[in-house]
C-alpha positions in Angstrom: 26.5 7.0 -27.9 25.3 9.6 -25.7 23.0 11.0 -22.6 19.5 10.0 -21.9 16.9 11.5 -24.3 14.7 12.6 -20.9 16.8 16.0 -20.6 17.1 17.3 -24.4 18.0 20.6 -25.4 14.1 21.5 -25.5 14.4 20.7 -21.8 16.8 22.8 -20.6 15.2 26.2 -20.4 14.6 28.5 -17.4 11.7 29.1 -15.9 11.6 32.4 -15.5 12.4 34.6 -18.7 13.1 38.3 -19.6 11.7 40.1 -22.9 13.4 38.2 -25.8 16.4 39.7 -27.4 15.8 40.5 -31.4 15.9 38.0 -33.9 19.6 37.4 -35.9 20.7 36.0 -38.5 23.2 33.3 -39.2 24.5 32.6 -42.5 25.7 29.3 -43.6 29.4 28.3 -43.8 30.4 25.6 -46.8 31.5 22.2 -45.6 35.0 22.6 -44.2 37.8 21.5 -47.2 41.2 21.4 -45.2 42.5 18.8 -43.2 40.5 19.7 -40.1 36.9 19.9 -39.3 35.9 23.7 -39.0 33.0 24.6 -36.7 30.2 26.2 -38.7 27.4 28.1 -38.0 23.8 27.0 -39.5 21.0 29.7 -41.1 18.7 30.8 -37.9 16.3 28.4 -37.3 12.6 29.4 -38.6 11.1 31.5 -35.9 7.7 30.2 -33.2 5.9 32.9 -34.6 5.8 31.7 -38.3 2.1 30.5 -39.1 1.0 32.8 -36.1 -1.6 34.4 -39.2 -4.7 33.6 -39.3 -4.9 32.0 -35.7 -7.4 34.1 -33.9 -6.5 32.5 -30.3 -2.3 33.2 -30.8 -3.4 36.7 -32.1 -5.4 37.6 -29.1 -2.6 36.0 -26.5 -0.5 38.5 -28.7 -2.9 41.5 -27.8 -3.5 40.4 -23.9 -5.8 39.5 -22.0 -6.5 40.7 -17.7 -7.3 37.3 -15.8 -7.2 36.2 -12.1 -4.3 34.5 -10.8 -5.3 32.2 -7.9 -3.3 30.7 -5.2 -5.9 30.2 -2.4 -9.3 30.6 -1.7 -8.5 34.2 0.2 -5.6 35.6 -2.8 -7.3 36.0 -6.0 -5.0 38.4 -7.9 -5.8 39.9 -11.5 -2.9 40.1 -14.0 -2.4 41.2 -17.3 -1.3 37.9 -19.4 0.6 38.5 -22.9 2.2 36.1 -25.1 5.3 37.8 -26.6 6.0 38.8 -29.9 9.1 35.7 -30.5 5.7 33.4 -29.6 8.2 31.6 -27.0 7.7 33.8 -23.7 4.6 34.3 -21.8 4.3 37.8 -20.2 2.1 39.2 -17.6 2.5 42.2 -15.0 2.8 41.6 -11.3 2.9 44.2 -8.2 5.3 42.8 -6.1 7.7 45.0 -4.9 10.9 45.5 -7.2 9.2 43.1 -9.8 6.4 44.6 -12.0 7.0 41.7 -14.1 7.2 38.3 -15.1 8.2 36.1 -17.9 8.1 32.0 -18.2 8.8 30.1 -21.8 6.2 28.3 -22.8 8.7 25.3 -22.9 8.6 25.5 -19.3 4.5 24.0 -19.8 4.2 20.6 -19.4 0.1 20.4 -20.1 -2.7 22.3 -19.2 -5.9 21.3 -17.5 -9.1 23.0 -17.7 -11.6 23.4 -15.5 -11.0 22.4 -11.8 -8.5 20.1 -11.8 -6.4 21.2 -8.9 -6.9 22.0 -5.0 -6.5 25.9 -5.6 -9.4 25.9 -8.2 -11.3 23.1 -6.2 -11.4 25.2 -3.3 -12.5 28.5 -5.3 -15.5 26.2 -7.3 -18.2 27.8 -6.0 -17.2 31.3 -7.1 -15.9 30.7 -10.8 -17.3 27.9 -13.4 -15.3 25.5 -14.6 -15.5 26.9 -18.2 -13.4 29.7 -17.0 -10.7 27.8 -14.7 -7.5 26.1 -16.4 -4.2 25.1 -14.9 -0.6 26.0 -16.4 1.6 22.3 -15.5 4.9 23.4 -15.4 8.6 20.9 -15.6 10.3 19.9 -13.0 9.1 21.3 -9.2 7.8 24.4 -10.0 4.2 24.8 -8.9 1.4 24.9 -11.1 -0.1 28.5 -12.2 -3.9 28.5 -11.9 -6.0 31.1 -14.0 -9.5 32.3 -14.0 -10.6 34.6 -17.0 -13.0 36.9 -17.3 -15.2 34.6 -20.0 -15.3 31.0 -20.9 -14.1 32.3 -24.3 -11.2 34.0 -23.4 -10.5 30.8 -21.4 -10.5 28.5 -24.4 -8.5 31.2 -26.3 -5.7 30.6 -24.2 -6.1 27.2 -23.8 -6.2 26.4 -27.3 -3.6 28.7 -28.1 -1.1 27.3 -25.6 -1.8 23.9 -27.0 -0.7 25.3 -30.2 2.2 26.7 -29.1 3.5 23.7 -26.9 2.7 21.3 -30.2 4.9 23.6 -31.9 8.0 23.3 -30.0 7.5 19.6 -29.4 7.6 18.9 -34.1 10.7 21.0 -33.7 13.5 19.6 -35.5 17.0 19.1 -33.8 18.8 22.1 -35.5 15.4 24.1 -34.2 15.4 23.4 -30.6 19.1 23.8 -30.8 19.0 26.5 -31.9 15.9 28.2 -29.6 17.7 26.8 -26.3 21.0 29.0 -27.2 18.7 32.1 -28.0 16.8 31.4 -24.1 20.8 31.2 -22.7 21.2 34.7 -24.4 18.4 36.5 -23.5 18.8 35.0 -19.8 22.6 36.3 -19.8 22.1 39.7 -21.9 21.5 41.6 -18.4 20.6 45.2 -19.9 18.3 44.1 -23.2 20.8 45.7 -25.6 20.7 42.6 -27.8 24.5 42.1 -27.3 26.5 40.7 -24.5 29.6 41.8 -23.3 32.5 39.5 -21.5 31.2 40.3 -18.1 27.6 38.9 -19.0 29.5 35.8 -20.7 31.3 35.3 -17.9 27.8 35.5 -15.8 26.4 33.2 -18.4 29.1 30.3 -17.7 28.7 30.1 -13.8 24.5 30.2 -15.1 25.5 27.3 -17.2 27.7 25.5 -14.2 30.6 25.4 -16.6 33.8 25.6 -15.0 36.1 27.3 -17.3 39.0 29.1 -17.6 38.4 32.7 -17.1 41.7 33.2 -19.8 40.5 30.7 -21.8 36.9 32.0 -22.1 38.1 35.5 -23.0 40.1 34.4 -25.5 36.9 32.5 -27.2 35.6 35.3 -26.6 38.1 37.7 -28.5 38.0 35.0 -31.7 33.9 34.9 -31.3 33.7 39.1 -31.3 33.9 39.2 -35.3 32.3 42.8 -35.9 35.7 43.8 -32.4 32.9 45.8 -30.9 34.0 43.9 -27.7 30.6 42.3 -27.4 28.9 39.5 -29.1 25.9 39.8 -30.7 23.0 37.4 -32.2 25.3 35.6 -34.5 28.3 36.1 -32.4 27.2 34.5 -29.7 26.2 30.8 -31.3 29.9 30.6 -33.0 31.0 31.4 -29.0 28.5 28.4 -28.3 29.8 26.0 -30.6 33.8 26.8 -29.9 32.7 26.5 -25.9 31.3 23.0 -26.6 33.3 22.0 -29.1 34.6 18.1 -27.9 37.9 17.1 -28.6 37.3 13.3 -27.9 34.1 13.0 -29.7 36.0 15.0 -33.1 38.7 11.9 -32.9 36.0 9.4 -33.0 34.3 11.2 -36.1 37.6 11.4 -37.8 38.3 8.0 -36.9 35.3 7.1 -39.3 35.5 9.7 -41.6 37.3 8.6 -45.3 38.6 12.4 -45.6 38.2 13.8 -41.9 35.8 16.4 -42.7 32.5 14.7 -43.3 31.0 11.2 -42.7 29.7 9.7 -45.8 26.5 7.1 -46.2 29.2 4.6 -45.7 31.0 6.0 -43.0 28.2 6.4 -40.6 26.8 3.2 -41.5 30.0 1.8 -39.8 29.7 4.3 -37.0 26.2 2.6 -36.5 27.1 -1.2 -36.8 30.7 -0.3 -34.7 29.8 1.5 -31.8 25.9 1.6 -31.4 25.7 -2.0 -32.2 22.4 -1.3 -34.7 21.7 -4.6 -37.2 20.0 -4.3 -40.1 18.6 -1.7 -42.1 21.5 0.5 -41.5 22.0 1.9 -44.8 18.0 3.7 -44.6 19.0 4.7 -41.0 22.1 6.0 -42.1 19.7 8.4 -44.9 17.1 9.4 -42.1 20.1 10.6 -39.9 21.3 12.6 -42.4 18.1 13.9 -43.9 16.9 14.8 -39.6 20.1 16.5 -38.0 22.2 18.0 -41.0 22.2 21.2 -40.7 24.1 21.7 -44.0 22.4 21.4 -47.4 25.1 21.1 -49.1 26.1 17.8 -47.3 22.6 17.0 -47.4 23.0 17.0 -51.5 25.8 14.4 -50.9 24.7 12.2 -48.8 27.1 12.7 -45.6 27.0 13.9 -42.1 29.0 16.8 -41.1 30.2 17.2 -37.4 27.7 19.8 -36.4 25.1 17.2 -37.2 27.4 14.3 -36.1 26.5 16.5 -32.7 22.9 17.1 -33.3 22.3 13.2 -33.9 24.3 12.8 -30.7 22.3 15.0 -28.7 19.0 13.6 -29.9 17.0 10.7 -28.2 18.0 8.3 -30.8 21.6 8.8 -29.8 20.6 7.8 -26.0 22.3 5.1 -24.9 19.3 3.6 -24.2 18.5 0.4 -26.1 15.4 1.5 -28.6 14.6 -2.0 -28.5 13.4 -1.9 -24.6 11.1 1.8 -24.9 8.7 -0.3 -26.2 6.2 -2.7 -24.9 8.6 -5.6 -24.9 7.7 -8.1 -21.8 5.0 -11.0 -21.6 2.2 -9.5 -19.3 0.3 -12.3 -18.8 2.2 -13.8 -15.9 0.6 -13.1 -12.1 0.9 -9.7 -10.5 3.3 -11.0 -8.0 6.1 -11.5 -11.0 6.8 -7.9 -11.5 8.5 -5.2 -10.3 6.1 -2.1 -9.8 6.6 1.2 -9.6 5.2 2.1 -6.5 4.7 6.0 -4.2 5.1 6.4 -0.6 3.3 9.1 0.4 2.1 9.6 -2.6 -0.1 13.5 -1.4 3.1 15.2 0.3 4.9 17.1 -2.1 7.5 17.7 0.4 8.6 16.9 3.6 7.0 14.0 5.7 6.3 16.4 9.0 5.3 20.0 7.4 5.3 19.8 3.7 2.2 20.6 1.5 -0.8 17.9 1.0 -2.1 17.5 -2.8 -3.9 15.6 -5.2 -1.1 17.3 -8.0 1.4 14.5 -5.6 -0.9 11.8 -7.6 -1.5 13.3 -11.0 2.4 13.5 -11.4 3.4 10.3 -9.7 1.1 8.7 -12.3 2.1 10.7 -15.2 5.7 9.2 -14.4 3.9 5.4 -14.7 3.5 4.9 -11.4 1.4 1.9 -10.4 0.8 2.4 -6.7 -0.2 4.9 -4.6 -0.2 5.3 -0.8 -3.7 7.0 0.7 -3.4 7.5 4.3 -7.3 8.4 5.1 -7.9 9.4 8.4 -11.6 11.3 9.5 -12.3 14.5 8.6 -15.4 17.4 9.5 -18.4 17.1 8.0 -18.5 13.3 7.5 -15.8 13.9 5.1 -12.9 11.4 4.8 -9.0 13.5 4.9 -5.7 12.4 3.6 -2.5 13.8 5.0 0.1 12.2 7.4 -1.7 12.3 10.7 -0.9 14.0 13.3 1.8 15.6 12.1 1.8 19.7 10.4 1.1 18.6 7.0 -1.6 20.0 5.1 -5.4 17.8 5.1 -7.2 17.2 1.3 -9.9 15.3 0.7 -10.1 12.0 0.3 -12.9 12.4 -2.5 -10.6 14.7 -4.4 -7.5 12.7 -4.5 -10.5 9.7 -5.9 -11.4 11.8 -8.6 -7.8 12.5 -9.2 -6.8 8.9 -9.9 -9.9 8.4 -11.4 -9.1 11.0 -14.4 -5.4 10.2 -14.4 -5.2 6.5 -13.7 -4.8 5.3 -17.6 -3.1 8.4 -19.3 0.3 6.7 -19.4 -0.1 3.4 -18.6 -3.4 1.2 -19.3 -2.0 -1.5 -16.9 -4.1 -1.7 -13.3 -3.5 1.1 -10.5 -3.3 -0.1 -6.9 -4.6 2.4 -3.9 -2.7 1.1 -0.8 -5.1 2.6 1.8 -3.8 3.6 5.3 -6.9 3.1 6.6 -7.3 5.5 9.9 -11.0 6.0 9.9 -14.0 5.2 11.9 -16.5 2.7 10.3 -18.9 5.5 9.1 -16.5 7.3 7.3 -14.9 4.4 6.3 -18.4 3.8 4.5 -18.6 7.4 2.7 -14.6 6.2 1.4 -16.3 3.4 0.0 -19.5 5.6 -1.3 -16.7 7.7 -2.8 -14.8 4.8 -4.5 -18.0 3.3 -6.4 -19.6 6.4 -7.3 -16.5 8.3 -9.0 -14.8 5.1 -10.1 -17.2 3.3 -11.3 -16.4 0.2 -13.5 -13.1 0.9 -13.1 -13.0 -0.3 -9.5 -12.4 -4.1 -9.5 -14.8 -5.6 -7.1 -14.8 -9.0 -7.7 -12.7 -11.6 -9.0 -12.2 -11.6 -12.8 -14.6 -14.4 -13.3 -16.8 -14.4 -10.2 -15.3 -18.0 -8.8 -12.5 -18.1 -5.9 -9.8 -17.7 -7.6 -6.1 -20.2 -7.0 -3.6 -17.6 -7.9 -2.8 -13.7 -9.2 -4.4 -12.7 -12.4 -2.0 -10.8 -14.6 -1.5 -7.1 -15.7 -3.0 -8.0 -18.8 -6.1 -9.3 -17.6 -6.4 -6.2 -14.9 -5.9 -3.6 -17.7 -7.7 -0.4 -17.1 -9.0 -1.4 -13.3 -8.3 0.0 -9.8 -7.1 -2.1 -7.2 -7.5 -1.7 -3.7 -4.7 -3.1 -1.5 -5.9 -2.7 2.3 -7.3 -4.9 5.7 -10.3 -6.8 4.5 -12.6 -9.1 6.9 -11.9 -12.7 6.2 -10.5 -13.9 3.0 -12.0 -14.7 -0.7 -13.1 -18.0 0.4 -15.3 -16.8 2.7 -16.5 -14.0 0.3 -17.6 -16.7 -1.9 -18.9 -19.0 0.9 -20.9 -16.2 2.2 -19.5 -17.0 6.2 -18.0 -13.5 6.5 -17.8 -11.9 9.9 -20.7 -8.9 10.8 -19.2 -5.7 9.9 -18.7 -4.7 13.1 -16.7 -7.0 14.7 -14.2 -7.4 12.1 -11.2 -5.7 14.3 -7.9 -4.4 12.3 -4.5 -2.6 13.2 -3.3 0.8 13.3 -1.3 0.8 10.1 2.6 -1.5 10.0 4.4 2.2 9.5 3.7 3.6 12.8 4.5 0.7 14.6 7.8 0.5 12.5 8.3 4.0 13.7 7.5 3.1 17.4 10.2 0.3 17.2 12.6 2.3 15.5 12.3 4.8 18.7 11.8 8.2 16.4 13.1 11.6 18.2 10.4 13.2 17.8 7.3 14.1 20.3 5.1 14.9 17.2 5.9 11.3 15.5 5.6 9.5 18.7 2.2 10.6 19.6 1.2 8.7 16.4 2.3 5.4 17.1 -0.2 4.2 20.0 -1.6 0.6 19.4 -5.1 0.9 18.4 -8.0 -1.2 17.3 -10.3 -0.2 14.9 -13.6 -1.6 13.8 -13.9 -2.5 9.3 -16.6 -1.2 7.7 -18.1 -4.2 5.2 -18.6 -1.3 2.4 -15.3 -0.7 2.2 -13.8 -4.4 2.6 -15.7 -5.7 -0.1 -13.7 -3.1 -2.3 -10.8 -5.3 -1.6 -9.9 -8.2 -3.8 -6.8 -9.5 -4.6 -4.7 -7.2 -2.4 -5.2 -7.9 1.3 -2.9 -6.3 3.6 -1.8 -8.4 6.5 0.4 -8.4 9.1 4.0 -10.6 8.6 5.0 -13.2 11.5 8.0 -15.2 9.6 8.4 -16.8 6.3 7.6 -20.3 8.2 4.5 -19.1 9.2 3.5 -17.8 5.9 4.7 -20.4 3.8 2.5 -22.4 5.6 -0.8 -20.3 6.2 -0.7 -17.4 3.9 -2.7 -16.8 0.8 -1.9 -15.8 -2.6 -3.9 -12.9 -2.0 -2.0 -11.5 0.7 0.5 -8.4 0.8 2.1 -8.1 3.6 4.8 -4.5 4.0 8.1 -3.6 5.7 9.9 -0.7 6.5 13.4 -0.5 4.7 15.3 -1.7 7.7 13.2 -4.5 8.4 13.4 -5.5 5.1 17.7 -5.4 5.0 17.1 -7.7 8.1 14.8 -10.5 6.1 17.5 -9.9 3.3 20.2 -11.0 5.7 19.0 -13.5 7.5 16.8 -15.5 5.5 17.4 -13.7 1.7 16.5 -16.8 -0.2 13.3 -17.4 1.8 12.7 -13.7 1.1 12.7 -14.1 -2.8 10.8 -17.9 -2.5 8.2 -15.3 -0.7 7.8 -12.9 -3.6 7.6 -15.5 -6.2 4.4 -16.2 -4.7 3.1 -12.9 -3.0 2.6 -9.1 -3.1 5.7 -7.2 -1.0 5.4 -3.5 -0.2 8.3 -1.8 0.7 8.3 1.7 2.1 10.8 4.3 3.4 12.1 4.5 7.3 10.2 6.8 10.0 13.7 8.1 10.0 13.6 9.7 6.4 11.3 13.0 7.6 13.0 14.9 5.0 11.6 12.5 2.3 14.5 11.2 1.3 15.3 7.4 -0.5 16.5 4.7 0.6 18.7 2.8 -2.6 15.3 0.7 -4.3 17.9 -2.1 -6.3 18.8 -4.0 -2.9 14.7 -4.5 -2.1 14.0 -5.2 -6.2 17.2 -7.9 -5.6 15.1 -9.6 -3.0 12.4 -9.8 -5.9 10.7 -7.1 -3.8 7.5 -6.2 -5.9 6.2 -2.9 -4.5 9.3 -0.7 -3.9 7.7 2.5 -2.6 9.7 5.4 -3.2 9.2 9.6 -2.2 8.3 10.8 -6.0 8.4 14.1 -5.0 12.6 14.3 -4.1 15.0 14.1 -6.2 18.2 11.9 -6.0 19.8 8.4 -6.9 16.9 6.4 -5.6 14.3 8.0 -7.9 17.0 7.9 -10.6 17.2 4.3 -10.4 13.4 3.9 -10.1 12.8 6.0 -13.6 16.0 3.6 -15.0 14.1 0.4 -14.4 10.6 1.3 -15.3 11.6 3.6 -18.2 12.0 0.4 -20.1 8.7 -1.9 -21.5 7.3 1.1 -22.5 6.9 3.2 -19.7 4.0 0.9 -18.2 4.6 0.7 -14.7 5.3 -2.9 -14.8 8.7 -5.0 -15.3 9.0 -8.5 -15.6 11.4 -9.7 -12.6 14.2 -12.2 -14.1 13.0 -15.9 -14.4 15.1 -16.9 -11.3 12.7 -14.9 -9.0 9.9 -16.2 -10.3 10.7 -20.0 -10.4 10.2 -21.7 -6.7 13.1 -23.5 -6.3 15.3 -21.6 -7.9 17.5 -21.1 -4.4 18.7 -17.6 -5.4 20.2 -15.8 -2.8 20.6 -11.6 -3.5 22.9 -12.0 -0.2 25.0 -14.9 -1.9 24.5 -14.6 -5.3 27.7 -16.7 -6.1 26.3 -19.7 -4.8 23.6 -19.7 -6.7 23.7 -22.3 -9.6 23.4 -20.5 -12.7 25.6 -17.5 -11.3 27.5 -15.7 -14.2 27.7 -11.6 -13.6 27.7 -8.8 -16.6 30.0 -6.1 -16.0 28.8 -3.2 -18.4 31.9 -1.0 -18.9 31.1 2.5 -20.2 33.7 5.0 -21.2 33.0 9.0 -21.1 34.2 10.5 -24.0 32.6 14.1 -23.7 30.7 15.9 -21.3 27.4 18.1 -22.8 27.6 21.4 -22.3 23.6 21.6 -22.6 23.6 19.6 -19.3 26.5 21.0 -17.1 23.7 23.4 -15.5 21.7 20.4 -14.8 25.1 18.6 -13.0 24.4 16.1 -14.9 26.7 13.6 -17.4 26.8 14.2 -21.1 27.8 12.6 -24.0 29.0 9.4 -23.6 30.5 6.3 -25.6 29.1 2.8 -24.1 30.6 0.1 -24.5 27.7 -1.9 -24.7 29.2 -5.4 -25.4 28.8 -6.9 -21.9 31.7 -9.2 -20.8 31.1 -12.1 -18.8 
């Protein structure tokens, strides 16, 4: 009962934050005894800053320290960096005009990086060591903050002190990161730093929050909130208007509706709350205790053994409220079966970080699509000056990196999340001497992890698994002749091994594209293969698609052929059970319409219904298509990998995603889920809240 655990109350934070209001004190109410469930106020939350003595590298981000902020090679700016004194806010002094400062929580980090591990600090590698560079990752879009300091010691100060503070927040309890997200709201809303907020700054606050509210109901919390009738609220004040603001009528029935007295829920009562409505089995009795003992805030219901509503809430708003069965986060699916029997989270584009014709080139476009599990990435390498390989969408206004760079980016950040194999679909656009310095490039910084043969050095008859390709680096691209002949040793001279200009721009061509920049792109071309780079190519071939006659004839198991969205809805229509027969026996790559300039998604469920493996979305936007990509792969524990129902694996199985009734073991799930509350920590993020599922499927 309740939202997704991927936007907690630790997540909901600002980015940008003003000097923290001072610390308040909130003194405990006794458990309710009427008839009615009173709200109550907890005791204030022990602060970041405790344990701060005795760490030299949190003492010296206390005292300040002058280092370069970097954006580009040619702005190199020095700042004064401070951590504040609440141990939650970094500080440091700009000069822009009207702004001579800046603030972001150190919630707002995601990791940091030392040394040169992003384009800015690449690019400025020859002036600073790497001992001295580190990158601030932010949440959500904002861009990463890179840092240069005047010492490798001041470096690792900060480093290690922003580690600290970052493992601090995350062993937060509940009532704690409650408890720091309402003191970020007030500080955001208290306007003129008196440490009180009057009705205008509440009512600034709301529209902050998105909450759509009243304005006469909101003053009158207000009114019943403004204990001290000073007509503001201060410290204190302010979390009992919190609590009346989010106070949830529907979710108080159903706690009453299990509590014996109304007022608290006992051992016994939860344990029914738990077997009723979030369907747990056994051991509920101990879960029931640990529930108690992690989100009551009171100790004096702690001492008897019950839940009151406040942590009724706290539990809600946790991750093990989530809807989310706890069963699937885990590693849950046989991964022995072949590569072609599972979905996998796949990136279009993967280097854009916006827009397909203008929007920024980066290496940080695979570091994050992999540290959300991703599993394929899209390289479109085209030449470059100085014998150096480039990635960016050609000929179009996006910016150019280096294919070397965005190598040593997957190589660092390939098996962080996932240990399960990593396939580079290369959009291969270079001549054959760059396309050898790609394949110099793809040894030397890979290494072992590059798979460049079969597993057991024979011709193999069919897919190996995700299991048996753990910690390895596909390459999915053209190759001269096949695995037979690799084996055979009767493969074509490198030069006379032609291939295509890549399936997109053709798809584009067809698909008659308005625009003079895009059509410039899509001339037919031949190009010649370098050998160097086909022998990096194993089990992934990319070839063109003539029907599913012709391939279910002549194709190979080693064979991946790709489709633009729209051609794919028109294989789904006219020949949908020939389409999933396909994928139960080869690779499928899916990828976004020439159309979709802005980045945008098309909806992934309808290609994943056609047993569709590689589904290949724009990570960097935003939206119901990347919603339901992080749905499916946030199960099986996050690996990048999800085994595709038994129906689209088996041959004959004659399932049609077009005409699913017909098929013979047809029998739908409707899952019926009932709102019962909306979370006031997520109305800013226009997202649900709370809610009851009704997670008893009905045939």
């Amino acid at each position: 009962m309740n939202r997704d655990s991927s936007t907690s109350s630790s997540d909901t934070r600002n980015t940008d934050r003003d000097d923290p209001a001072p610390d308040g004190n909130v003194t405990e109410n006794p458990m309710a005894s009427s008839g009615s469930v009173l709200l109550t106020a907890w005791p204030r939350a022990p602060s970041l800053s405790s344990g701060i003595q005795g760490d030299d590298n949190l003492q010296s981000m206390l005292v300040g320290t002058v280092m370069r902020k970097i954006k580009s090679r040619s702005w190199k700016k020095q700042r004064y960096f401070k951590l504040q004194d609440d141990c939650a806010t970094i500080w440091y002094q700009s000069k822009k005009t009207g702004n001579t400062h800046c603030t972001f929580s150190v919630s707002d980090v995601e990791a940091i990086r030392e040394g040169h591990q992003s384009e800015v600090l690449l690019s400025i590698a020859d002036e600073f060591p790497p001992d001295r560079c580190f990158t601030l990752v932010f949440r959500g879009r904002r861009g990463n903050l890179d840092l240069v300091a005047e010492s490798a010691e001041e470096a690792q100060s900060w480093i290690r002190g922003m580690r600290k503070l970052i493992e601090n927040l995350e062993n937060m309890g509940e009532r704690e990161k409650l408890d720091q997200w309402i003191g970020d709201w007030f500080k955001k809303a208290d306007k003129n730093k008196d440490g009180r907020m009057n009705f205008k700054e509440v009512r600034d606050l709301l529209k902050m929050m998105n909450v759509d509210m009243n304005e006469h109901h909101a003053h009158r919390l207000f009114t019943m909130a403004d204990r001290s009738q000073s007509g503001t609220l201060e410290d204190d004040e302010f979390v009992l208007f919190y609590k009346m603001l989010t106070r949830r009528e529907d979710v108080l029935k159903v706690f009453q509706q299990y509590s014996a007295d109304g007022q608290k829920l006992s051992l016994r009562d939860l344990q029914g709350f738990l077997r009723d409505e979030q369907l747990e089995g056994g051991g509920v009795e101990q879960q029931a205790k640990r529930l108690i003992e992690r989100y009551e805030p009171s100790d004096t219901a702690k001492l008897l053994n019950a839940m009151t509503f406040d942590g009724f809430l706290m539990y809600l708003g946790s991750a093990e409220g989530s809807i989310f069965n706890p069963q699937r986060r885990g590693l849950f699916q046989d991964m022995s079966q072949p590569l072609c029997h599972y979905f996998i989270s796949s990136s279009h584009n993967t280097y854009l970080m916006e827009d397909q014709l203008r929007g920024q080139s980066s290496v940080e476009g695979y570091i994050r699509a992999l540290s959300r599990g991703c599993r394929c990435l899209e390289v479109d390498c085209w030449d470059g000056a100085s014998g150096e390989p480039i990635v960016y969408h050609g000929r179009t206004f996006t910016s150019k990196i280096l294919f070397k760079d965005v190598v040593s980016a997957v190589g660092n950040y390939a098996f962080k999340v996932s240990e399960y194999p990593v396939i580079l679909s290369i959009e291969n656009h270079c001549g054959v001497e760059q396309q050898n310095v790609m394949a110099q490039h793809l040894n030397h910084i890979l290494g072992d992890k590059l798979l460049k043969s079969t597993l057991d050095g024979r011709a193999p008859v069919g897919l190996p698994s995700p299991e048996d390709l753990k910690g390895k680096i596909l390459l999915k691209a053209k190759k001269i002749g096949g695995l037979e002949e690799s084996f055979s040793g009767m493969v074509e001279d490198a030069l006379t091994g032609e291939v295509s200009d890549e399936e997109e721009a053709s798809e584009i061509e067809k698909d008659h594209l308005q625009r003079e920049s895009i059509r410039h792109r899509v001339k037919k071309s031949k190009q010649h293969l370098s050998k160097e780079l086909s022998d990096c190519v194993v089990y992934c071939k990319s070839v063109h698609f003539s029907s599913f006659k012709h391939s279910r004839i002549h194709s190979k198991f080693y064979e991946v052929a790709s489709f633009t969205e729209s051609k794919a809805r028109k294989h789904l229509k006219d020949a949908g059970a020939e389409f999933v027969l396909h994928n139960s026996r080869q690779l499928t790559r899916i990828y976004p319409s020439g159309f979709r300039t802005d980045s945008s998604n098309f909806n992934p469920q309808e290609m994943w219904n056609a047993g569709c493996q590689f589904v290949a979305l724009n990570f960097q936007t935003a939206g119901e298509g990347m919603d339901l990509n992080d749905g499916l792969f946030n199960q099986n524990g996050h690996c990048g990998y999800v085994l595709k129902p038994i129906f689209m694996r088996e041959p004959g199985s004659g399932f049609d995603p077009e005409m699913p009734q017909n098929w013979e073991g047809y029998r739908p799930v409707v899952l019926t889920i009932q709102v019962r509350s909306q979370d006031a920590k997520k109305h800013h993020l226009g997202a649900g809240g709370t809610v009851m599922a009704e997670s008893r499927a009905r045939k």
